[in-house]
N, C-alpha and C positions, 0 to 999 in steps of 0.2 A: 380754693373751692374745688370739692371732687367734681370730679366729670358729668355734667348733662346728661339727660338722654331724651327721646323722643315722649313729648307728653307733660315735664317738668313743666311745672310754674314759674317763670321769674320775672322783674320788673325791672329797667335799664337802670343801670346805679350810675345818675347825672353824675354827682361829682366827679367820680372816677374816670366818665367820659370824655365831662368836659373841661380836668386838669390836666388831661392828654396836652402834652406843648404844640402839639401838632392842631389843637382842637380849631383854630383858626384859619387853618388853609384845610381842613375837609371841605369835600363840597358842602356847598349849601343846601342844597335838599338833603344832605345825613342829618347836617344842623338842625334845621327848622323838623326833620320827623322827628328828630329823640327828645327835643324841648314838647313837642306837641304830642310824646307821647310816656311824656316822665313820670306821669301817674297809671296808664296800662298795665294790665298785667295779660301775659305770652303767654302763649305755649311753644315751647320749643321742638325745634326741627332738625335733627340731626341728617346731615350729607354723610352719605360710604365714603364719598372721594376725601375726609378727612378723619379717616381712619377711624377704628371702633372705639376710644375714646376718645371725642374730638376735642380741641379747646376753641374751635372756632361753629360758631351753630345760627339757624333762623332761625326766624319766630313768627306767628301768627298770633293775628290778632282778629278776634272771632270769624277762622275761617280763612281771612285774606293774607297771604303771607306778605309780609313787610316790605320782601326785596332788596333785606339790607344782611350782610352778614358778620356778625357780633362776637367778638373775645368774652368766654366767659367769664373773664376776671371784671368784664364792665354791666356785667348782672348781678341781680342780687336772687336766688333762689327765694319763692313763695310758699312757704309750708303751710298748709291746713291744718286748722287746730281741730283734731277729730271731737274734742268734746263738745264743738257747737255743731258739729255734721249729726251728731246723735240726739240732739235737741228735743 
């Protein structure tokens, strides 16, 4: 996946998260947000402190940032199909 940036669309891509071998000893409030939030779609939130293209990012969700922060290999980017924004 290229690089995030601030504003991007994306949606947590379950599988990928939860094939993580590790996925079993995360905490449980990571657990129970990313199940409860496997159909959301973000906006992303790029931090400076990792660097100008990061591979680690947060997200907001209408507004509230999540408080969680996300490898974007376990997102999946949300594109807009501009021919229904012209509608």
């Amino acid at each position: 996946m290229e690089y995030l940036k601030s504003v991007d669309k994306v949606k947590l891509n379950i599988q990928a998260i939860t094939s993580d071998p590790d996925w079993n000893k995360k905490q449980k409030s990571y657990r129970e947000y990313c199940m409860s939030h496997a159909d959301d779609v973000f906006i992303v939130v790029t931090d400076s402190k990792f660097g100008n293209e990061p591979s680690i990012v947060c997200l907001t969700n209408n507004g509230v940032d999540s408080g969680w922060y996300f490898y974007i290999g376990d997102l999946i980017e949300v594109k807009e199909n501009p021919s229904l924004l012209e509608g």
